[in-house]
C-alpha positions, 0 to 999 in steps of 0.5 A: 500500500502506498500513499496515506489514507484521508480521513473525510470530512475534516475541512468540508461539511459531512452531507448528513449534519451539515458539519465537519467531523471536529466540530460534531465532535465538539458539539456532542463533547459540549453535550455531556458537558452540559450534563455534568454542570447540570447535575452539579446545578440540580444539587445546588437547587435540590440542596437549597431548596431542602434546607430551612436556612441557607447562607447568602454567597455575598456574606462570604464571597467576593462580589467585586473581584467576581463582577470582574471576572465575569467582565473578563471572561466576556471580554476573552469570547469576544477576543475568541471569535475575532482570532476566528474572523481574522482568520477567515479574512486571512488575518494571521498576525491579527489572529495571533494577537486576538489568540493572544489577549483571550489567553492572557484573560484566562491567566487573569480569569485564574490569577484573580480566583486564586486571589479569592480561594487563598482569602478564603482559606486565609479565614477558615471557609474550607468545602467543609465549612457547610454545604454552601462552600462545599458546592462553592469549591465543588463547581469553581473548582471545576469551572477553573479545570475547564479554563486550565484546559481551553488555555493549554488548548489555545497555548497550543494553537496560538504556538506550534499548532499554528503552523497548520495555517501554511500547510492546511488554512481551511482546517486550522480554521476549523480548529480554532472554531471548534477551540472557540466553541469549548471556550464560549461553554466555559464563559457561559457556565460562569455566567450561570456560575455568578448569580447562582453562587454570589448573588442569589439571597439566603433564607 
């Protein structure tokens, strides 16, 4: 046998989805995603809802650095889809520098968080202080796994897989969609993350 074999479907469209093999891929990966933050989302409201007396997030948690960070977080999906579009306007310097400021609102994004659980653990709120902390670290703690994995993603993409773009643009545009995708789940989680932990009211 001589010659390699080509996998189809990787830059063009497949006739049965009307999507390329990545970003189904994608697309059902973000689906057991969504499973996972659900249920963690079904115990907070079960847990809630069950107990006589529950904390309010503002009492223990910071307000301030997390509106900031939700500011950032938005500000990095912005950064996400214009490396895309600069891409599709054969954009590479603009694409590396969009790539670029998304990662570095992901290194701003876990700085400021690391800021927040140290203060915590500077005043004794540990998971085992009561349930609200407890789900408290549960579902940060996976949120910042998740930013921890689109920014070696992204790293990736913005350094030695870049050099896809010379070899094969149209499916290195491709990647940096399907990249985009993860990365705007991640900032939508954080977006449901914020009020439901920080700013809903006790009882």
């Amino acid at each position: 046998m001589s010659g390699a074999i080509e996998i189809p479907y990787n830059s063009t469209e497949r006739p049965d989805t009307g999507l390329y093999n990545a970003k189904l891929g994608v697309w059902l990966f973000l689906a057991s995603e969504v499973m996972l933050f659900g249920a963690l989302f079904s115990t907070y409201v079960l847990l809630r809802t069950g107990s006589e007396t529950w904390e309010h997030g503002a009492e223990f948690l910071n307000v301030p650095l997390a509106t900031i960070n939700t500011l950032v977080l938005i500000i990095s999906s912005v950064t996400m889809v214009m490396s895309w579009a600069s891409l599709k306007m054969n954009n590479f310097g603009k694409y590396k520098l969009y790539m670029g400021l998304t990662i570095l609102c992901g290194v701003g994004f876990l700085v400021i968080k690391s800021f927040e659980y140290a203060h915590k653990f500077e005043t004794g709120l540990f998971p085992s202080t009561s349930t609200f902390m407890a789900l408290y670290f549960t579902m940060t703690g996976l949120h910042g796994l998740h930013v921890i994995g689109g920014m070696i993603v992204n790293s990736y993409l913005w350094g030695p897989g870049s050099k896809m773009w010379k070899t094969d643009p149209q499916r290195f545009t491709n990647r940096i969609e399907v990249a985009g995708l993860y990365w705007h789940f991640v900032d939508l989680v954080w977006i449901f993350l914020f009020p439901t932990l920080y700013l809903l009211p006790g009882k």
